[in-house]
PyMOL Python script that loads the backbone (N, CA, C, O; Angstrom):
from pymol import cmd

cmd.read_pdbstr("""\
ATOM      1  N   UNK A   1       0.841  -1.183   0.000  1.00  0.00           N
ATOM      2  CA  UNK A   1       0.000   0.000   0.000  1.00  0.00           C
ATOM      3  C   UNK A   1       0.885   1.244   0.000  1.00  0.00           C
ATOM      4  O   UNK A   1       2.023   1.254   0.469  1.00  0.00           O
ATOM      5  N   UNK A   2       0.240   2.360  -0.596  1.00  0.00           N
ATOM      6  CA  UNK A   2       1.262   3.416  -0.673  1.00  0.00           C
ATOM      7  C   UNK A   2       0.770   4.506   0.808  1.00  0.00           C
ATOM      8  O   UNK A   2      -0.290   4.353   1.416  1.00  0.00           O
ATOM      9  N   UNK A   3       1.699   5.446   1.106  1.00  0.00           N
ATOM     10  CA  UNK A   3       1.359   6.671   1.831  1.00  0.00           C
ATOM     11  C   UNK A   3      -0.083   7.139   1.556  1.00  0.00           C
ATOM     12  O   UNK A   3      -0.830   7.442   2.486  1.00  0.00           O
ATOM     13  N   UNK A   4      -0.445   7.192   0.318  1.00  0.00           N
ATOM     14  CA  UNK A   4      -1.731   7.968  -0.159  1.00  0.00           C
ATOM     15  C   UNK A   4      -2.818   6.986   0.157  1.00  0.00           C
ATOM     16  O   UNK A   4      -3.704   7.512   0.832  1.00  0.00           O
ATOM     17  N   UNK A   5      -3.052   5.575  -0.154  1.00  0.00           N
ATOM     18  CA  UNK A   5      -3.398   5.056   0.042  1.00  0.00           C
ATOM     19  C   UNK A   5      -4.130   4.728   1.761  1.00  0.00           C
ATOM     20  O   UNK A   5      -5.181   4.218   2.149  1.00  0.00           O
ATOM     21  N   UNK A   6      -2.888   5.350   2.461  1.00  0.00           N
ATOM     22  CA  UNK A   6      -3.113   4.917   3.639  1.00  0.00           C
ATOM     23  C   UNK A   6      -4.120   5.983   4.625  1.00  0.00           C
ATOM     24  O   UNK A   6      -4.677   5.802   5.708  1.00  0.00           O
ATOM     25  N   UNK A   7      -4.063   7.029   3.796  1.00  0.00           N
ATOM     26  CA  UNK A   7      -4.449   8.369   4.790  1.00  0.00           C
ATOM     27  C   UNK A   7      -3.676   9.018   5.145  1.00  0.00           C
ATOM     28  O   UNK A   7      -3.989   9.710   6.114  1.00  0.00           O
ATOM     29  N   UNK A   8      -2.181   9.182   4.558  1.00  0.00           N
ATOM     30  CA  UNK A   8      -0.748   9.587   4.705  1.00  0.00           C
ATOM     31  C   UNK A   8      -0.076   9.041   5.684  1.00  0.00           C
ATOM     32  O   UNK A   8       0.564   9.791   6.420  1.00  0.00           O
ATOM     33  N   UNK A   9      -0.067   7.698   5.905  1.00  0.00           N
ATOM     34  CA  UNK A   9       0.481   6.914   6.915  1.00  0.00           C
ATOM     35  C   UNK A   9       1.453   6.323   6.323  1.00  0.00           C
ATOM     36  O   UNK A   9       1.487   6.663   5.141  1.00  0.00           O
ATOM     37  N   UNK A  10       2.548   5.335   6.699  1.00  0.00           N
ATOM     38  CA  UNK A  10       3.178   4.627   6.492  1.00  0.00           C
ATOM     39  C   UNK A  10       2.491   3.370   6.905  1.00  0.00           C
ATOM     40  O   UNK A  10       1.576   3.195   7.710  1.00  0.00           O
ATOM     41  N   UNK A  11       3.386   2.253   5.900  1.00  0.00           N
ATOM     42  CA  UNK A  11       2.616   1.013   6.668  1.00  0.00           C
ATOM     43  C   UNK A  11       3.546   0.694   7.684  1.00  0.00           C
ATOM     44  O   UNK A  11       3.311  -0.511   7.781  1.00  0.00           O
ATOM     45  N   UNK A  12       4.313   0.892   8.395  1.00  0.00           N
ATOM     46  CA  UNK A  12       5.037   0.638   9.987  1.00  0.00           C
ATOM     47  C   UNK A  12       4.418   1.848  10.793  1.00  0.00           C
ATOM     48  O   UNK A  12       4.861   1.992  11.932  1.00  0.00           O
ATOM     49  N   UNK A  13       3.435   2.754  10.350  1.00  0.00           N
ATOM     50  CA  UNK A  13       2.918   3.366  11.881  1.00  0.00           C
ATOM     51  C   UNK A  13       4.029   4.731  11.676  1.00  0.00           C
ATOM     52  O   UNK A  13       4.508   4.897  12.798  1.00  0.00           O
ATOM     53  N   UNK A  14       4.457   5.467  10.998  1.00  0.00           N
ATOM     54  CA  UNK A  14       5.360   6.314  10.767  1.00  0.00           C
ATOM     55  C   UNK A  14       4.462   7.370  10.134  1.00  0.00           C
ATOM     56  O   UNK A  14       4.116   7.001   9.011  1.00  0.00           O
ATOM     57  N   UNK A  15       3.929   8.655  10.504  1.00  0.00           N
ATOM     58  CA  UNK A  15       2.607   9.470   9.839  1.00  0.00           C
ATOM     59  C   UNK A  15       3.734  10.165   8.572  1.00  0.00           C
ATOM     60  O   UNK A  15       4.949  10.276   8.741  1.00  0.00           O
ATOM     61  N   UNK A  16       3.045  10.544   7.419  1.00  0.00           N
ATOM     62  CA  UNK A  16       3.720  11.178   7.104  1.00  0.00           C
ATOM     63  C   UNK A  16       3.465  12.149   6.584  1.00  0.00           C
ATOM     64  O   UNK A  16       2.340  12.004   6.105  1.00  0.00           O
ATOM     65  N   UNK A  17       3.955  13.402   6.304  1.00  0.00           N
ATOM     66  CA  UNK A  17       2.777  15.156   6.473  1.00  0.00           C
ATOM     67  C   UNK A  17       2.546  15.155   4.540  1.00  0.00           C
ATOM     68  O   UNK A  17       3.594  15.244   3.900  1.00  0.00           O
ATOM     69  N   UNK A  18       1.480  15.077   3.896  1.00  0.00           N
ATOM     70  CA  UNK A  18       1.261  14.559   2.422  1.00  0.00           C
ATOM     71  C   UNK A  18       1.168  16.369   2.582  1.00  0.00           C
ATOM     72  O   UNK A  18       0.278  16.934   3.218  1.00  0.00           O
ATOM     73  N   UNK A  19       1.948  16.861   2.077  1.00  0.00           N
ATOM     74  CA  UNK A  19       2.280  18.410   1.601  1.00  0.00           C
ATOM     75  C   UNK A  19       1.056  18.641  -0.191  1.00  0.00           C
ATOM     76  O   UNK A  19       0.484  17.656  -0.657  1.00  0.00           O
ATOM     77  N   UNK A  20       0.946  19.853  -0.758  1.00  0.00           N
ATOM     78  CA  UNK A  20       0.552  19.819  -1.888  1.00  0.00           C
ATOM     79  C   UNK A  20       0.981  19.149  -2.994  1.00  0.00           C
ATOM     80  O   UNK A  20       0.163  19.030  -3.907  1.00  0.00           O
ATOM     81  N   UNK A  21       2.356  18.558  -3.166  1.00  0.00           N
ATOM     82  CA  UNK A  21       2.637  17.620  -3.945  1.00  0.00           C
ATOM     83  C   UNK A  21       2.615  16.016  -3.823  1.00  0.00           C
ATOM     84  O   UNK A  21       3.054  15.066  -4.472  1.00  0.00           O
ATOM     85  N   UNK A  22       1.976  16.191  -2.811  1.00  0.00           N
ATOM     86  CA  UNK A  22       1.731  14.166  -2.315  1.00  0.00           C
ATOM     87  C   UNK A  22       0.324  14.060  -2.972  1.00  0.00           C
ATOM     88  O   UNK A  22      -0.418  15.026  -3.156  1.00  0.00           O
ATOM     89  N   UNK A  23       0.029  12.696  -3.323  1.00  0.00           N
ATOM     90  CA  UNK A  23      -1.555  12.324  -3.639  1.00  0.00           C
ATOM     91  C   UNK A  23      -1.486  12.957  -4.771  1.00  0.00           C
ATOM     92  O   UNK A  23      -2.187  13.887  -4.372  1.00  0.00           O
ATOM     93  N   UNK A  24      -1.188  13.323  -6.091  1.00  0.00           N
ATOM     94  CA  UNK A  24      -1.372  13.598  -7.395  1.00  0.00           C
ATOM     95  C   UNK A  24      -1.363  15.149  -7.238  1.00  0.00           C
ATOM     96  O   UNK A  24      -1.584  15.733  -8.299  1.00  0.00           O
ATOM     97  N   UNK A  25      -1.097  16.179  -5.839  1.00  0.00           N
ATOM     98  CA  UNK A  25      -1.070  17.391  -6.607  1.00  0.00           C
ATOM     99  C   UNK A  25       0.116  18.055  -6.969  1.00  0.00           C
ATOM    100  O   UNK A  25       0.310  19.259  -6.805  1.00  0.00           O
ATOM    101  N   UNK A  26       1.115  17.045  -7.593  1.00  0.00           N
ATOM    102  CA  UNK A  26       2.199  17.584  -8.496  1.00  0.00           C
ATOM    103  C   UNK A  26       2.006  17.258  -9.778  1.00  0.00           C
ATOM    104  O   UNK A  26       2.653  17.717 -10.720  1.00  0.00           O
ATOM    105  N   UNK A  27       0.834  16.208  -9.868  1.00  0.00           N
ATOM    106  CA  UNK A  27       0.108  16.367 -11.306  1.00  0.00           C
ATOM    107  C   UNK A  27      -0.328  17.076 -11.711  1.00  0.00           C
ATOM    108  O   UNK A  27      -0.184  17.590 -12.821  1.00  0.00           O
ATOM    109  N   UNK A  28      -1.448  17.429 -10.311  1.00  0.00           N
ATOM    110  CA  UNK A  28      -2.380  18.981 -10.679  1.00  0.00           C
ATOM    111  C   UNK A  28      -1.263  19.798 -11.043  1.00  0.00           C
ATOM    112  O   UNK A  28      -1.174  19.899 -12.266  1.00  0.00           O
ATOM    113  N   UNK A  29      -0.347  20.441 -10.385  1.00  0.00           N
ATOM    114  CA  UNK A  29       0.263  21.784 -11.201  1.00  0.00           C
ATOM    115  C   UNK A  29       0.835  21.420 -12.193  1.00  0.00           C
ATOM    116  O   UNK A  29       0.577  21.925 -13.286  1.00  0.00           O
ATOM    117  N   UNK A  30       1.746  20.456 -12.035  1.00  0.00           N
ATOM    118  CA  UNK A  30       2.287  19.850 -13.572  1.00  0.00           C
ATOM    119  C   UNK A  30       1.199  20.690 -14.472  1.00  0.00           C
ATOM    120  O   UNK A  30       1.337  21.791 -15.005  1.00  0.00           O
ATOM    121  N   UNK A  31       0.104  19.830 -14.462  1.00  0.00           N
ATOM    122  CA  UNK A  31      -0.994  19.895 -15.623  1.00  0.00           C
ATOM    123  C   UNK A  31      -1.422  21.763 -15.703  1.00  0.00           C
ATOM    124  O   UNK A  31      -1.463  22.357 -16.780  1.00  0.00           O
ATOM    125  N   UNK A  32      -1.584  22.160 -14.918  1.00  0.00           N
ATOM    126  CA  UNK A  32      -1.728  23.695 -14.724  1.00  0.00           C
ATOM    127  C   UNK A  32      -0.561  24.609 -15.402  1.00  0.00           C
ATOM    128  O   UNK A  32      -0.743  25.525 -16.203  1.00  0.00           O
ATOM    129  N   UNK A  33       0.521  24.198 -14.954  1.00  0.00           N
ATOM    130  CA  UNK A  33       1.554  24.474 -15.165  1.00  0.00           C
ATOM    131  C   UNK A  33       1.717  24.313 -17.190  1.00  0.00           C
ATOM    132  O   UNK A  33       2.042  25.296 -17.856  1.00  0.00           O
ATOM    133  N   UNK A  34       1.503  23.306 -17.666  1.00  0.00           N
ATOM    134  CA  UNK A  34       1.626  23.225 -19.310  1.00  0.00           C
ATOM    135  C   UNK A  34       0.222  24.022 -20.081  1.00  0.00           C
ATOM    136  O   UNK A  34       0.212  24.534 -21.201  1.00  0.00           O
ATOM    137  N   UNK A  35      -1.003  23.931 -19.023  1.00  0.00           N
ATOM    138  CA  UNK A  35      -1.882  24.941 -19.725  1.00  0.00           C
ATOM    139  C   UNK A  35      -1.551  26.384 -20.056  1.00  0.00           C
ATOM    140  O   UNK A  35      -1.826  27.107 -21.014  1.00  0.00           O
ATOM    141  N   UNK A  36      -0.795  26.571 -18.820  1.00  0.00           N
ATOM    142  CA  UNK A  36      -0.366  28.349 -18.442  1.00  0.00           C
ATOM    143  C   UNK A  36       0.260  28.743 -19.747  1.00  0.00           C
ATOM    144  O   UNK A  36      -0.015  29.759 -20.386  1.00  0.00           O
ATOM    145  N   UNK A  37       1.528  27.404 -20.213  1.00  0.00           N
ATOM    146  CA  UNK A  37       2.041  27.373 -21.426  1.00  0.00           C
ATOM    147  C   UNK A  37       1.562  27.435 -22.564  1.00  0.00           C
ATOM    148  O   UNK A  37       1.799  28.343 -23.361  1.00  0.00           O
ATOM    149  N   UNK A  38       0.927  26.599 -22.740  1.00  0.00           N
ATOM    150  CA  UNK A  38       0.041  26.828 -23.954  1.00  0.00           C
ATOM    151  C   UNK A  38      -1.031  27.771 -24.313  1.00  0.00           C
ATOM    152  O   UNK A  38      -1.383  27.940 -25.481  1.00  0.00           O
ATOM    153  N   UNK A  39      -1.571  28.410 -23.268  1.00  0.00           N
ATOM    154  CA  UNK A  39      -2.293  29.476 -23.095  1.00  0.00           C
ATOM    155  C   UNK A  39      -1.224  30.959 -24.394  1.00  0.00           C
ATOM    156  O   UNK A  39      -1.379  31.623 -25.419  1.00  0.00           O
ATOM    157  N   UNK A  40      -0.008  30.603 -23.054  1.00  0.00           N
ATOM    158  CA  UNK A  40       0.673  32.022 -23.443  1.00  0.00           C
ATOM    159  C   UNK A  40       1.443  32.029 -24.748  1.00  0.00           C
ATOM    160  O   UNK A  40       1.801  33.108 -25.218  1.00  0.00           O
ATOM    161  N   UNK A  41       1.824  30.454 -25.595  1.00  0.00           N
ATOM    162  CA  UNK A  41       1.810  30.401 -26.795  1.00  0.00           C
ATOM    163  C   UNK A  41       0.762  31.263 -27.654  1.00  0.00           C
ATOM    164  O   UNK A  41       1.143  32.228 -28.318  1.00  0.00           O
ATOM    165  N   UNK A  42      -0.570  30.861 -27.603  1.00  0.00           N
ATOM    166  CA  UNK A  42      -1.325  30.950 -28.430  1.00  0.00           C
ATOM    167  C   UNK A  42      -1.836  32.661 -28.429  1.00  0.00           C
ATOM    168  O   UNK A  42      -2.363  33.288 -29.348  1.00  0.00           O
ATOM    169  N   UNK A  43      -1.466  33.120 -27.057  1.00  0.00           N
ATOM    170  CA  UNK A  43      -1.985  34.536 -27.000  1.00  0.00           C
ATOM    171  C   UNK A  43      -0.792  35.191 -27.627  1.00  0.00           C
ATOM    172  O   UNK A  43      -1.152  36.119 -28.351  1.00  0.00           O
ATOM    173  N   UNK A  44       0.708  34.999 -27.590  1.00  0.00           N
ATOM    174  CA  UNK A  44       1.328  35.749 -28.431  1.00  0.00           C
ATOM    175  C   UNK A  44       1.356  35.130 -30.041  1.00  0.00           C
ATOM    176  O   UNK A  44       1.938  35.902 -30.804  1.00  0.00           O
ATOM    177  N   UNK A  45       0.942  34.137 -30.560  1.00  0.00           N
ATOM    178  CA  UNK A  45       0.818  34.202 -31.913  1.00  0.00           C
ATOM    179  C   UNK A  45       0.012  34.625 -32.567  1.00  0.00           C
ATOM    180  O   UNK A  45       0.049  34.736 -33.793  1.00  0.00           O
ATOM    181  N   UNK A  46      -1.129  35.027 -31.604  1.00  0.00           N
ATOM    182  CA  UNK A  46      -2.300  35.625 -31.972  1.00  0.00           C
ATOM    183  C   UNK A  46      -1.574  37.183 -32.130  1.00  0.00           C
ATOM    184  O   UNK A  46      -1.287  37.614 -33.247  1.00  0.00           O
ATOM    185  N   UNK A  47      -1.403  37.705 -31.299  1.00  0.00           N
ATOM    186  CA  UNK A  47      -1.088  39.395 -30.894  1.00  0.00           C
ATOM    187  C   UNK A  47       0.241  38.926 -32.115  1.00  0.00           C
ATOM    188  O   UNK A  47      -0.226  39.042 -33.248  1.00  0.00           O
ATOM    189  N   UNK A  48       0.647  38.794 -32.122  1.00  0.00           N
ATOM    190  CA  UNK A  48       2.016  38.990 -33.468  1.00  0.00           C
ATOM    191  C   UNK A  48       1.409  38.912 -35.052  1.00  0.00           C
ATOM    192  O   UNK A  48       1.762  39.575 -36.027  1.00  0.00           O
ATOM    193  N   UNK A  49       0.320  37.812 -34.947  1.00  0.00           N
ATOM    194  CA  UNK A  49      -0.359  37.996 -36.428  1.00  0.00           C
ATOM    195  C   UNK A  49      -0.679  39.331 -36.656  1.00  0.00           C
ATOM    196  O   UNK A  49      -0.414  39.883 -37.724  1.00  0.00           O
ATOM    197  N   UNK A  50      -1.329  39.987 -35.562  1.00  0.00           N
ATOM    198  CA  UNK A  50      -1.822  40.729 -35.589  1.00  0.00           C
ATOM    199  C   UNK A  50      -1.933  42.119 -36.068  1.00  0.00           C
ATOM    200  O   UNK A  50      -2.933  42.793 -36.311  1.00  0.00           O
ATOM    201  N   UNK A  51      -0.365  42.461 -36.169  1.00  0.00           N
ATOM    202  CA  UNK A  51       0.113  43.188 -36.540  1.00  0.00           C
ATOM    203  C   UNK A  51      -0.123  44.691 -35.547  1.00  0.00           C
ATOM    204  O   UNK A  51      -0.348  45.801 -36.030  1.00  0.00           O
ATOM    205  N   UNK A  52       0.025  44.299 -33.725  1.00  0.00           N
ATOM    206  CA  UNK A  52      -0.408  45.449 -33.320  1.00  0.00           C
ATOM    207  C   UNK A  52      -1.596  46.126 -33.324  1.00  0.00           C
ATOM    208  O   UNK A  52      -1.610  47.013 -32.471  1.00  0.00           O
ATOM    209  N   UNK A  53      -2.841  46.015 -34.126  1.00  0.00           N
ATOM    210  CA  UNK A  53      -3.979  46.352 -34.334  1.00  0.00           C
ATOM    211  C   UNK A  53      -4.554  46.054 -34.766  1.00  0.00           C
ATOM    212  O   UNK A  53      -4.408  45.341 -35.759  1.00  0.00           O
ATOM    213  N   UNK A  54      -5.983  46.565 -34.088  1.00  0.00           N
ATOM    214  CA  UNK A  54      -7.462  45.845 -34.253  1.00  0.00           C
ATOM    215  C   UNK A  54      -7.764  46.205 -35.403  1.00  0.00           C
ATOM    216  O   UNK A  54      -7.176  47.222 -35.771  1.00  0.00           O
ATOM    217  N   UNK A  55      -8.715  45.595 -36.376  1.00  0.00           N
ATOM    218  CA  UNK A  55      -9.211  46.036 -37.473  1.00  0.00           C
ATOM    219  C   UNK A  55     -11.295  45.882 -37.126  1.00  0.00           C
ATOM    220  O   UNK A  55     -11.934  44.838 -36.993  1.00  0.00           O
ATOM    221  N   UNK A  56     -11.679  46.948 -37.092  1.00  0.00           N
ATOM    222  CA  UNK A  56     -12.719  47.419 -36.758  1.00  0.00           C
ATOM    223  C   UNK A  56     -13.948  47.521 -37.795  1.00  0.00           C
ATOM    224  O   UNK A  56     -15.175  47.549 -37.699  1.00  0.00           O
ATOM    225  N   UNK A  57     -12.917  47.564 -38.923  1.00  0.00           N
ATOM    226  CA  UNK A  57     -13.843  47.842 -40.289  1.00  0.00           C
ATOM    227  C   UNK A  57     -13.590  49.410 -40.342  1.00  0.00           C
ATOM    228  O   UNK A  57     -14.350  50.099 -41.022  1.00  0.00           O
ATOM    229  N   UNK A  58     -12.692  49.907 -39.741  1.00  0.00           N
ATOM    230  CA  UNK A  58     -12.632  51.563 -40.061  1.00  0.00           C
ATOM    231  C   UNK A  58     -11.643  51.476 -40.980  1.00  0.00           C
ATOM    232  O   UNK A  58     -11.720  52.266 -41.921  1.00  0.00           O
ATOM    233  N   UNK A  59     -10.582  50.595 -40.950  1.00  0.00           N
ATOM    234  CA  UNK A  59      -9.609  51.047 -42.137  1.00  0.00           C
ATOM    235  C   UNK A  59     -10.248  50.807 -43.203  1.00  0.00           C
ATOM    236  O   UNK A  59      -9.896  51.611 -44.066  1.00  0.00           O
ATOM    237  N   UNK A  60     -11.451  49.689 -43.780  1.00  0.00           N
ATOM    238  CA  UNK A  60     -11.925  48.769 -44.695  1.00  0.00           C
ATOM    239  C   UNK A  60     -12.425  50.300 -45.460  1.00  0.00           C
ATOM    240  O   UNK A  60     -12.024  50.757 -46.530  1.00  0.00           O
ATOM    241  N   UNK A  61     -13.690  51.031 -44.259  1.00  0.00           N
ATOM    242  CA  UNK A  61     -14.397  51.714 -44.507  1.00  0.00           C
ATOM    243  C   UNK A  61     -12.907  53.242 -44.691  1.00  0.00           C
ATOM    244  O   UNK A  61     -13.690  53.780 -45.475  1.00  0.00           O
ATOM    245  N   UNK A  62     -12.490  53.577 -44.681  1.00  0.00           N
ATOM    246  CA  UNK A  62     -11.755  54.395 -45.043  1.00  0.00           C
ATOM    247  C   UNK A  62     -11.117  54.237 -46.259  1.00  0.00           C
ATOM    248  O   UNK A  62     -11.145  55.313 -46.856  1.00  0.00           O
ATOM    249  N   UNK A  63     -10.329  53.029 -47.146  1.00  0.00           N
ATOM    250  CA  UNK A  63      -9.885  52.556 -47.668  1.00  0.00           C
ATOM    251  C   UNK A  63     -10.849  52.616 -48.741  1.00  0.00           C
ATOM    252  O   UNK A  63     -10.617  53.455 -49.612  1.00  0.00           O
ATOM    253  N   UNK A  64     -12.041  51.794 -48.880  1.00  0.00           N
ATOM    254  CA  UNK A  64     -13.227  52.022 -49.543  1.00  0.00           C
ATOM    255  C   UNK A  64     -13.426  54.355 -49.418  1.00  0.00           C
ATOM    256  O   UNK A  64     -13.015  54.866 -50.460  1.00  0.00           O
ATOM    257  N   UNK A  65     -13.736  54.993 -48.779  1.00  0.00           N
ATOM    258  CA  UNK A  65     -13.786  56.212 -48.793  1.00  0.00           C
ATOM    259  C   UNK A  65     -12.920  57.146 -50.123  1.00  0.00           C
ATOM    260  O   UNK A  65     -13.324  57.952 -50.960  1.00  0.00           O
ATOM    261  N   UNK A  66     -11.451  56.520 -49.781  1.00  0.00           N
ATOM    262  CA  UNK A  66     -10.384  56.821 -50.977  1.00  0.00           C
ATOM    263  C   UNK A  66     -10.404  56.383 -52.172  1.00  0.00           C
ATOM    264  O   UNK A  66      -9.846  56.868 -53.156  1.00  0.00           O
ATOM    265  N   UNK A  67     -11.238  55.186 -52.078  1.00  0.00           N
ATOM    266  CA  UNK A  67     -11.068  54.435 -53.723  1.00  0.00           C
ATOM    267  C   UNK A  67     -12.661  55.460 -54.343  1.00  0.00           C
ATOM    268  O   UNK A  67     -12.897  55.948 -55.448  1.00  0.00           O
ATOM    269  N   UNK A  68     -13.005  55.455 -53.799  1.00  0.00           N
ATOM    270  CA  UNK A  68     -14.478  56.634 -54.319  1.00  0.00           C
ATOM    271  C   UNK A  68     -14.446  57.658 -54.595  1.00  0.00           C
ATOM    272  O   UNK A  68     -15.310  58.167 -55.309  1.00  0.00           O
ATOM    273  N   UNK A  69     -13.442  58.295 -54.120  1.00  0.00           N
ATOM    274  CA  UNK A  69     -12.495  59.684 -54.362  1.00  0.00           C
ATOM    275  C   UNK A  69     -11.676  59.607 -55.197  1.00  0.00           C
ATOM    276  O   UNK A  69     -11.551  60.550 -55.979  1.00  0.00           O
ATOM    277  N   UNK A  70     -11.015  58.691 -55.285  1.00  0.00           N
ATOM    278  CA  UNK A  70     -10.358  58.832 -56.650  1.00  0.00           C
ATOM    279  C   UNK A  70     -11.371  58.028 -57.957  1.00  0.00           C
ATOM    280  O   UNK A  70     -11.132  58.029 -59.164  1.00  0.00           O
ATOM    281  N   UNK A  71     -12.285  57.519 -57.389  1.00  0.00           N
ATOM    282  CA  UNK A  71     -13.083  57.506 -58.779  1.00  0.00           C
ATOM    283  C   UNK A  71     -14.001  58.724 -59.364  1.00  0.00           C
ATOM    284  O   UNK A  71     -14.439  58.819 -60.510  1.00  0.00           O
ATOM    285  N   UNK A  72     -14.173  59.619 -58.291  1.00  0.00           N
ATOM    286  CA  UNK A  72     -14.890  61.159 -58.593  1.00  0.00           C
ATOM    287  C   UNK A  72     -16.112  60.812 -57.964  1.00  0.00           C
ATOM    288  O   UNK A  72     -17.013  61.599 -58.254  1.00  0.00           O
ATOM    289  N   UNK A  73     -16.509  59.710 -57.044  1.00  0.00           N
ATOM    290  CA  UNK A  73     -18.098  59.467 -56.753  1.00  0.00           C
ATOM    291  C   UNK A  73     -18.439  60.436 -55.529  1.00  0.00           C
ATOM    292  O   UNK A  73     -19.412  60.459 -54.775  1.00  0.00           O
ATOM    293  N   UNK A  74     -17.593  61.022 -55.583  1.00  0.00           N
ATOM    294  CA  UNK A  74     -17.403  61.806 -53.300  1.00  0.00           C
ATOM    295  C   UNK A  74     -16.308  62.891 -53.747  1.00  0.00           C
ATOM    296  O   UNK A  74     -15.252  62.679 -54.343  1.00  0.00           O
ATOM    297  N   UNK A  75     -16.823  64.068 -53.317  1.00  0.00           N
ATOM    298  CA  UNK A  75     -15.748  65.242 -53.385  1.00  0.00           C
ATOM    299  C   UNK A  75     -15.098  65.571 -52.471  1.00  0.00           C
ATOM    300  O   UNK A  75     -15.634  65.262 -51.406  1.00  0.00           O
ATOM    301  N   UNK A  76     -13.978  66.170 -52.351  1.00  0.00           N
ATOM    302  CA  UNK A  76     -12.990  66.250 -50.858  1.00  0.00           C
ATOM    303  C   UNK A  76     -13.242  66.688 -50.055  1.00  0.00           C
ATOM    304  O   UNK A  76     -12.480  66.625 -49.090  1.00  0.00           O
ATOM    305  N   UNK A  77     -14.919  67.660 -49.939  1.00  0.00           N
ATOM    306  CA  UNK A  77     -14.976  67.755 -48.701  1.00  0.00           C
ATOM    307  C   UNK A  77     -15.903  66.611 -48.051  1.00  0.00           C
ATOM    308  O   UNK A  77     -15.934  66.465 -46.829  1.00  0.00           O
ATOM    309  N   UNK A  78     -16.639  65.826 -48.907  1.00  0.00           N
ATOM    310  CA  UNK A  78     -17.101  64.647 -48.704  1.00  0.00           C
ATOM    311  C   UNK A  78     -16.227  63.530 -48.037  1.00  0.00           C
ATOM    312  O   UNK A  78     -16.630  62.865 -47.082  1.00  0.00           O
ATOM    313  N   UNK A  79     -14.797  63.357 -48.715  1.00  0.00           N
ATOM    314  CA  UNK A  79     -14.098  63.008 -48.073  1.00  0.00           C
ATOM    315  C   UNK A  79     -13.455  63.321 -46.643  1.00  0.00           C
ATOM    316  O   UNK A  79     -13.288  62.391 -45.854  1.00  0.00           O
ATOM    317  N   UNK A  80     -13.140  64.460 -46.351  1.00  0.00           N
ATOM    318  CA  UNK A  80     -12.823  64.999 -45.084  1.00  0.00           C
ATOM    319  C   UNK A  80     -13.475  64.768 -43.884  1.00  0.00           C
ATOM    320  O   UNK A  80     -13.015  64.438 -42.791  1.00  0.00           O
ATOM    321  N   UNK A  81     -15.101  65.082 -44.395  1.00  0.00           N
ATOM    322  CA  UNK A  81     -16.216  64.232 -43.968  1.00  0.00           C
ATOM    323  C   UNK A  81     -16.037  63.152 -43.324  1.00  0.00           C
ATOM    324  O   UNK A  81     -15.845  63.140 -42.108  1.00  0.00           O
ATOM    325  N   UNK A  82     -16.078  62.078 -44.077  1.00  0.00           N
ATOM    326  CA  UNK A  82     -15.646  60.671 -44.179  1.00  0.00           C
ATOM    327  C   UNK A  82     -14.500  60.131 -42.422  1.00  0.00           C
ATOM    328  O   UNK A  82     -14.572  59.453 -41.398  1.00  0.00           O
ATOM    329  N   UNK A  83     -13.530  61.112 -43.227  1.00  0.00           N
ATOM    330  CA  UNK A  83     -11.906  60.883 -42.556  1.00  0.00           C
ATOM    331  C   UNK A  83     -12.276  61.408 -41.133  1.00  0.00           C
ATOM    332  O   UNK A  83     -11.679  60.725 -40.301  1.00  0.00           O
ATOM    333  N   UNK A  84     -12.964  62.274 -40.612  1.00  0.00           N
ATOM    334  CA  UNK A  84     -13.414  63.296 -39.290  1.00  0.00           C
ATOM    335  C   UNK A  84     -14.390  61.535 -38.887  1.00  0.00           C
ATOM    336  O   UNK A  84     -14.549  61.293 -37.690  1.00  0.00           O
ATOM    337  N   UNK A  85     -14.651  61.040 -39.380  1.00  0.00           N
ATOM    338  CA  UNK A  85     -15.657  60.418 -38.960  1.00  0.00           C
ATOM    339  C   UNK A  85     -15.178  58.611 -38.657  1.00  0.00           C
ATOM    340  O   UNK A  85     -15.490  57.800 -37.786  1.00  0.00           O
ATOM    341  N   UNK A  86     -14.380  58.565 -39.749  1.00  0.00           N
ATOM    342  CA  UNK A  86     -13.425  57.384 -39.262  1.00  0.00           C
ATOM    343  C   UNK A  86     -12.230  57.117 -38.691  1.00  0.00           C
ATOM    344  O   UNK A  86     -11.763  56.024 -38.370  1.00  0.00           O
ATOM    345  N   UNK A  87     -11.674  58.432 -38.568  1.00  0.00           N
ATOM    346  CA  UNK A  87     -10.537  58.332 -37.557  1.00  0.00           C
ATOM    347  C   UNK A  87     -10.376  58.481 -36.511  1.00  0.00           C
ATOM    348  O   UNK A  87     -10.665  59.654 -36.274  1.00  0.00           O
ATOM    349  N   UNK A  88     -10.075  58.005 -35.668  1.00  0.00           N
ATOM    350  CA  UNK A  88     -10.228  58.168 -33.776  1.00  0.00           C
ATOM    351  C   UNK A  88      -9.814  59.159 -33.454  1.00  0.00           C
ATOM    352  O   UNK A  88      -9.815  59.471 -32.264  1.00  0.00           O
TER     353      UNK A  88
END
""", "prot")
cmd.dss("prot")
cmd.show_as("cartoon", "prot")
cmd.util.cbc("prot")
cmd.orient("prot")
């Protein structure tokens, strides 16, 4: 029989103090411990794709604003318009 088994006893009658890593909780953090990891993988490959910034649909919609302007459909103060309104 093991310590854990016993109620943290020995089998000769010897107690023994089962700390947070006796009885599987050096599994538990183990296992905690590789989530934390993989967590913080995935949040910086995310933020690095990213290129630093959110895309909101304001650049889309700005981007679209300029291509209309240079087709003549929106005049520059239409545009200015536009730019006052999509830029933070």
């Amino acid at each position: 029989m093991t310590a854990c088994s016993l109620g943290g006893r020995r089998a000769r009658g010897v107690t023994v103090m089962m700390g947070m890593m006796g009885c599987g909780g050096g599994m538990l953090l183990s296992l905690l411990l590789w989530v934390a990891v993989i967590a913080a993988v995935v949040y910086l490959v995310v933020r690095l794709t990213r290129d630093g910034r959110r895309d909101d649909g304001r650049d889309r919609a700005w981007q679209l604003a300029r291509e209309r302007f240079a087709r003549g459909e929106i005049t520059g103060e239409e545009l200015d318009d536009l730019e006052r309104r999509l830029r933070p």
